[in-house]
C-alpha positions in Angstrom: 168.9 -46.6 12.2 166.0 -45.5 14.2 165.0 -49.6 14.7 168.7 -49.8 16.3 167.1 -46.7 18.5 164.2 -48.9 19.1 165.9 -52.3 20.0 168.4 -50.0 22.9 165.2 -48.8 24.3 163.6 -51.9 24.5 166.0 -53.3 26.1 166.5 -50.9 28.4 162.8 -51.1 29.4 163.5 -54.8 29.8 166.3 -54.4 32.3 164.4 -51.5 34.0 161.8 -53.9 34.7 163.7 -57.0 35.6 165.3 -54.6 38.1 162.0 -53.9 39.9 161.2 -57.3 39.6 164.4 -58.6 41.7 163.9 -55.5 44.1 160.0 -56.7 44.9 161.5 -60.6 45.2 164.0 -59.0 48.1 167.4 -60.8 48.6 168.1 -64.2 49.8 168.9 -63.4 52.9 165.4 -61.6 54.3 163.2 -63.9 52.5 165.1 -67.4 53.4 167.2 -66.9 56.2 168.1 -69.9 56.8 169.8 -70.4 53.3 173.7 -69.9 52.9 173.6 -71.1 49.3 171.5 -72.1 46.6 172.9 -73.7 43.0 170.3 -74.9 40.5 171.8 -76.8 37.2 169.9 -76.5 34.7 169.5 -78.8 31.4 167.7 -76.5 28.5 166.6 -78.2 25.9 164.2 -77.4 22.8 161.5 -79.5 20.1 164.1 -79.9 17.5 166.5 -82.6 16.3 169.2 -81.5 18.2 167.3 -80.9 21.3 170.3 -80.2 23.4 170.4 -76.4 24.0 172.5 -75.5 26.9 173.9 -76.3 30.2 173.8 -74.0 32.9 174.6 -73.4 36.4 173.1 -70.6 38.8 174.9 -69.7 41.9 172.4 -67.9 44.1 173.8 -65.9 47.5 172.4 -64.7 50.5 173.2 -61.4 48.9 171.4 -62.3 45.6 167.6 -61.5 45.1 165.2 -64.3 45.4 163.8 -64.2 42.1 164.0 -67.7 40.4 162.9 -67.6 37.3 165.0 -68.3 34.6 164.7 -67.1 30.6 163.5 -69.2 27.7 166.6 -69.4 25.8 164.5 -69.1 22.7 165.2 -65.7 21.4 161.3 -65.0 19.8 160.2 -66.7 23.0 157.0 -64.4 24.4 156.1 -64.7 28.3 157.9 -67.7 29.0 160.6 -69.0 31.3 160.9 -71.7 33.8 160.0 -69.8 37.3 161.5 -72.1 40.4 160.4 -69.9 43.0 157.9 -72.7 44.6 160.1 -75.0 44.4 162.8 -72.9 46.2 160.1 -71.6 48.9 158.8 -75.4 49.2 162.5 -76.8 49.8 163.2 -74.6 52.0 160.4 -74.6 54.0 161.0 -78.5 54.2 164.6 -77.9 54.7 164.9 -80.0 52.1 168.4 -80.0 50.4 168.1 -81.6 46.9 165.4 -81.8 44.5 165.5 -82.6 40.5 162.6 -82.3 38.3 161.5 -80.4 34.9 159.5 -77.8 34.1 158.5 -77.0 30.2 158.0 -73.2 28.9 154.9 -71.9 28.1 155.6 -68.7 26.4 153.9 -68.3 23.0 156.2 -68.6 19.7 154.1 -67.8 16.8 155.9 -70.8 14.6 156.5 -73.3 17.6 154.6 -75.6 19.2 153.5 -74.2 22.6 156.4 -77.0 24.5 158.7 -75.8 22.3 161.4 -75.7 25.1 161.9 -77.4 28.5 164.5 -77.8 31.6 165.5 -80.3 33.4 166.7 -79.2 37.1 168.7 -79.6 40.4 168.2 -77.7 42.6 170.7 -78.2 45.5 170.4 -76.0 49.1 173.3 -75.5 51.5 171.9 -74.1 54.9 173.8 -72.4 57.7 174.9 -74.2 60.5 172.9 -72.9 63.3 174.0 -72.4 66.6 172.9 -74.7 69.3 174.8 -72.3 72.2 172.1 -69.7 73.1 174.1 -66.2 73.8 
C-alpha cells in the first residue's frame, strides 16, 4: 500500500515540475508572436520488431506554453524525450512554415540500447496575417 503512496507522490512531483517547466517556457503568444498555430505529427517508433509505436498529433495555440518537448513513450525511459524547441524557434525565426525531420531519444534504459526509441516529425506553422494598413 505504502508503494501506491509512493507512485501518487511521485507523480505528483512530476506534474508539479512539468508545471514550472511550461510556466518558465511562457505561452505561444509572448515568445512567438507572430505564430497563430503550430501542429507537429509525430511518428514514434522503438528498437523492436514491431517498431511502430504510435501516431500522434500536437495542436499547439497561441494560448499554449512554448515548451516543445515531447515524452519518450517508453515507460522505464530515464531523461529522454524528443525536445523540438530549436526547431520551433529556428522556423519561426525563418518564418519558415514546414519542416520534417527525426530526432532519436537519449534517455537511459538500463536493458535498451541507448536509441532505443526515435520520432519522425512535421512540424507545420500557420502565422497571422499581418496587417499592411498602419492605424
Amino acid at each position: 500500500m505504502a508503494n501506491r503512496h509512493h507512485h501518487r507522490q511521485n507523480y505528483a512531483l512530476k506534474m508539479e515540475l512539468k508545471k514550472q517547466i511550461n510556466v518558465a517556457a511562457g505561452l505561444v503568444s509572448d515568445r512567438f508572436p507572430t505564430v497563430s498555430g503550430i501542429v507537429i505529427h509525430m511518428t514514434y517508433y522503438r528498437k523492436t520488431a514491431i517498431p511502430l509505436l504510435m501516431v500522434r498529433t500536437v495542436n499547439i495555440f497561441p494560448t499554449s506554453y512554448a515548451y516543445f518537448k515531447m515524452d519518450c513513450m517508453i515507460k522505464s525511459c530515464d531523461g529522454g524525450g524528443f525536445d523540438l524547441t530549436s526547431i520551433v524557434a529556428n522556423m519561426v525565426k525563418t518564418h519558415k512554415k514546414v519542416r520534417k525531420g527525426a530526432i532519436v531519444c537519449h534517455g537511459t534504459i538500463d536493458t535498451l540500447p541507448s536509441e532505443h526509441a526515435s520520432i519522425k516529425y512535421e512540424t507545420v506553422i500557420r502565422y497571422k496575417r499581418v496587417s499592411t494598413i498602419n492605424s
